[in-house]
GUGU-302366 format. One line per 8 residues: number of its first residue (from 1); their letters; for each residue x, y, z of C-alpha. Coordinates in nm, 2 decimals. Layout:
// residues N
NUM	A	X,Y,Z | ...;
END
This chain:
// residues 208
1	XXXXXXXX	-2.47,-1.58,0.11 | -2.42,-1.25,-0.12 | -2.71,-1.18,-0.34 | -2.66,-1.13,-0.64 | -2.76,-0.73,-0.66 | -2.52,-0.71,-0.37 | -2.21,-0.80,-0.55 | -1.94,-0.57,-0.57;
9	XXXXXXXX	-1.86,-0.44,-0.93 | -1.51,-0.28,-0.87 | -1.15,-0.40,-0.70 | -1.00,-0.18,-0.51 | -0.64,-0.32,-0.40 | -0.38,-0.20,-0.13 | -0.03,-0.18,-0.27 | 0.23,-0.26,0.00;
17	XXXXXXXX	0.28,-0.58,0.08 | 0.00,-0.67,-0.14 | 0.11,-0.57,-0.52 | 0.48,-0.54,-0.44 | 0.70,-0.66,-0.12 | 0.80,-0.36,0.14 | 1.01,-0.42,0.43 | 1.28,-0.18,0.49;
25	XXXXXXXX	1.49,-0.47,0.66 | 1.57,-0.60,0.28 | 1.76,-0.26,0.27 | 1.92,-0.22,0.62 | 2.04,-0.61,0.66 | 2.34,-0.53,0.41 | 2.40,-0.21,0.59 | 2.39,-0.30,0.99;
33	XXXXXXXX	2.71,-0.60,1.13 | 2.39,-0.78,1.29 | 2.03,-0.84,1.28 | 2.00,-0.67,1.68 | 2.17,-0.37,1.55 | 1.94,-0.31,1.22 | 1.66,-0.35,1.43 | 1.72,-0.06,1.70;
41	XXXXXXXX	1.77,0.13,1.46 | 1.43,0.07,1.26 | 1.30,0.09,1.63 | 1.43,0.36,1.73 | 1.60,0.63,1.46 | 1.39,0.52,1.14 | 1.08,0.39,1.36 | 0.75,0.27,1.15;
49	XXXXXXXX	0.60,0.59,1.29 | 0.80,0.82,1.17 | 0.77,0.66,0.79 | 0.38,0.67,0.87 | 0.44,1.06,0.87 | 0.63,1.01,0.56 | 0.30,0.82,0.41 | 0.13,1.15,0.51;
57	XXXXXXXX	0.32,1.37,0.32 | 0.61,1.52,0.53 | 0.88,1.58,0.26 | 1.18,1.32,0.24 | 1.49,1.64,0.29 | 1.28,1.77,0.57 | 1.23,1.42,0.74 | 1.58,1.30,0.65;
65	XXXXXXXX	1.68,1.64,0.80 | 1.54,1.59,1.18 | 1.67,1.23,1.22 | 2.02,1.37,1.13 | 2.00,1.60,1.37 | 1.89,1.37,1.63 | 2.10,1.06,1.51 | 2.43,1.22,1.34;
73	XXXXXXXX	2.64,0.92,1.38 | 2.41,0.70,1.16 | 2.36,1.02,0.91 | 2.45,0.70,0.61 | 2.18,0.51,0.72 | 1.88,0.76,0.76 | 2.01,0.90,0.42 | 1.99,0.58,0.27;
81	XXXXXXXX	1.60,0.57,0.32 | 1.58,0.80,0.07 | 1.85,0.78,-0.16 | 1.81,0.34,-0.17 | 1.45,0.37,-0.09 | 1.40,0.10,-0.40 | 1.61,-0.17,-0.23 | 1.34,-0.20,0.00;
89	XXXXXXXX	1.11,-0.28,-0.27 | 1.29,-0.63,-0.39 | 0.99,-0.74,-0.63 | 0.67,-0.79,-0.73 | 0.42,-1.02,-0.55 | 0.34,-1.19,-0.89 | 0.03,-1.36,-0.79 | -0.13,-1.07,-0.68;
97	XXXXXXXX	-0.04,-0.87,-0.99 | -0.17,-1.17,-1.20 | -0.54,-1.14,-1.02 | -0.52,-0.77,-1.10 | -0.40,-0.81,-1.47 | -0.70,-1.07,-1.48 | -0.96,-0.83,-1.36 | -0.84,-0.59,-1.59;
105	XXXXXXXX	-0.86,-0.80,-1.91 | -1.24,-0.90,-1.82 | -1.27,-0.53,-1.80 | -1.35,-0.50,-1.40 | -1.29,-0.17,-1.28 | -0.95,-0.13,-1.03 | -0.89,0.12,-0.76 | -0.56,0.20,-0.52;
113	XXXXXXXX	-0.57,0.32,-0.18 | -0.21,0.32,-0.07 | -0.04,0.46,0.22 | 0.23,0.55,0.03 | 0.49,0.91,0.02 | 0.39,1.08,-0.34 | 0.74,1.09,-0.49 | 0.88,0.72,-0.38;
121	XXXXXXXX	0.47,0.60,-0.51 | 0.57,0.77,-0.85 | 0.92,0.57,-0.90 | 0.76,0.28,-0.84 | 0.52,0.30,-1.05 | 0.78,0.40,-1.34 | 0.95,0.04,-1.19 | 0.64,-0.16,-1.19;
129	XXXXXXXX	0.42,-0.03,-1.42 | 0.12,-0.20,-1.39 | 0.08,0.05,-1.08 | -0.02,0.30,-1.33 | -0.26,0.08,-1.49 | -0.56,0.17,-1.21 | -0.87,0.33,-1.30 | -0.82,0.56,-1.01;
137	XXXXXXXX	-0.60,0.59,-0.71 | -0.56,0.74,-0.36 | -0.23,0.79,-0.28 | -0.16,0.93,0.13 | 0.11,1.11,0.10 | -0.09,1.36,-0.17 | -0.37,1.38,0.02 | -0.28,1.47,0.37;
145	XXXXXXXX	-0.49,1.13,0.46 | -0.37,0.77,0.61 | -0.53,0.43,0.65 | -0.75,0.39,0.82 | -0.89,0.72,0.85 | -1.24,0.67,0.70 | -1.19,0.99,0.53 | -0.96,0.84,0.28;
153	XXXXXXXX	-1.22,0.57,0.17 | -1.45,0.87,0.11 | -1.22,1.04,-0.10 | -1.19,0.77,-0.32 | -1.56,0.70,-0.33 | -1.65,1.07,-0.42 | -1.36,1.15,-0.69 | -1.43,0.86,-0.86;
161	XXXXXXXX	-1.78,0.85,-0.84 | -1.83,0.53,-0.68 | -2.09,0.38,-0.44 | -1.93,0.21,-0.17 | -2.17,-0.09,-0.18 | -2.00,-0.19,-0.54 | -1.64,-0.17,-0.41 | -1.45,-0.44,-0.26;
169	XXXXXXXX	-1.12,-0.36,-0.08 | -0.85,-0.55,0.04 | -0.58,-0.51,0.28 | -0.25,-0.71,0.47 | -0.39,-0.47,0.79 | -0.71,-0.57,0.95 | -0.75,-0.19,1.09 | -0.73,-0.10,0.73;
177	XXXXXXXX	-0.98,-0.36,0.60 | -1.22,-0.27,0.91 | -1.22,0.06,0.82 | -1.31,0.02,0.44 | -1.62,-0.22,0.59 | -1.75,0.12,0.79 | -1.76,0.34,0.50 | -1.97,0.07,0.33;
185	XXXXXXXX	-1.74,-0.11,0.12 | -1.69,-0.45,0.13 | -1.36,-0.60,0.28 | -1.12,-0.87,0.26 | -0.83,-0.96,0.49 | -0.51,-1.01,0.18 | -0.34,-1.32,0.34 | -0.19,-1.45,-0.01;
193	XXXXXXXX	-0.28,-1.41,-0.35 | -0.43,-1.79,-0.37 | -0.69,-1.70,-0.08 | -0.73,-1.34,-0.23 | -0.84,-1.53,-0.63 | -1.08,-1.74,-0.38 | -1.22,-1.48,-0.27 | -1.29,-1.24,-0.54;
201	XXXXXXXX	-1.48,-1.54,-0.66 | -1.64,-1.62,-0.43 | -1.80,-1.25,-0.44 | -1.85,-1.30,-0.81 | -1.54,-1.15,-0.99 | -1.44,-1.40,-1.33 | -1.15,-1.55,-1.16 | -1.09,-1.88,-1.26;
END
């Protein structure tokens, strides 16, 4: 049972795959004959670790460059991860961004922690504006920082001025969420934005 002084005062929200749907597959299914051939290429040329180093700030040219040079015969499809980066992004997750717009209009403080590449985090939040709404945000690839580094939970605790104790953060990674708890801050595992509105109220948040 959470005590009432031990409430959390402030929302601080992951963005992919919690705000808005990311799955580079919504891109590369029109661009691949089969479903095996789109996925050795994400596996193997455009791998989830080499969009991490995106995330941590490695410029798009620069990355877009090496994979070329590795992988010249699919030279359309690496470009494409920059140039159609958008199509990965099909739409909002609604009932997500409805929890946030609700927080906002009973005037609860929100927060981002996003791995995320600066310029593609800027174009979508011109797309989906209430990504530019937050009351702060930490954003990986302009800090040299990715979940779940502990340091990047600091940063957003110190630039902001906020003690961890009054911060709630959720997450679709466990690592992520895990790592949020360690710095303090209290944590939820995002499944779904019916089980997320449970659980902000059920830690006090006016979500009806």
């Amino acid at each position: 049972m959470i005590r009432q002084d031990d409430r959390p005062r402030c929302v601080v929200f992951d963005i992919g795959r919690v705000l808005i749907e990311w799955d580079p597959r919504h891109l590369y299914r029109h661009m691949f004959a089969s479903a095996d051939e789109m996925e050795w290429f994400l596996a193997n040329v455009c791998t989830p670790a080499w969009n991490r180093e995106l995330d941590r700030g490695l410029p798009f040219d620069e990355a877009i460059a090496e994979r070329t040079a590795c992988f010249p015969v699919h030279r359309l499809a690496i470009e494409a991860y920059r140039d159609r980066w958008q199509e990965m992004v099909p739409h909002a997750i609604e009932g997500s961004v409805a929890i946030l717009e609700a927080l906002r209009r009973a005037d609860v403080p929100t927060y981002a922690i996003t791995n995320f590449a600066g310029e593609t985090f800027r174009a979508t939040q011109r797309r989906f504006p209430f990504l530019a709404g937050f009351d702060g945000a930490i954003v990986s690839g302009d800090v040299g920082l990715l979940k779940p580094d502990p340091r990047i939970y600091r940063l957003l605790l110190d630039r902001y001025g906020l003690d961890a104790a009054e911060c709630v953060f959720m997450d679709d990674v466990p690592a992520n969420v895990a790592a949020a708890r360690s710095v303090g801050m209290h944590g939820l595992d995002f499944t779904d934005p019916p089980a997320l509105r449970r659980d902000l109220a059920a830690l006090g948040f006016p979500l009806a």
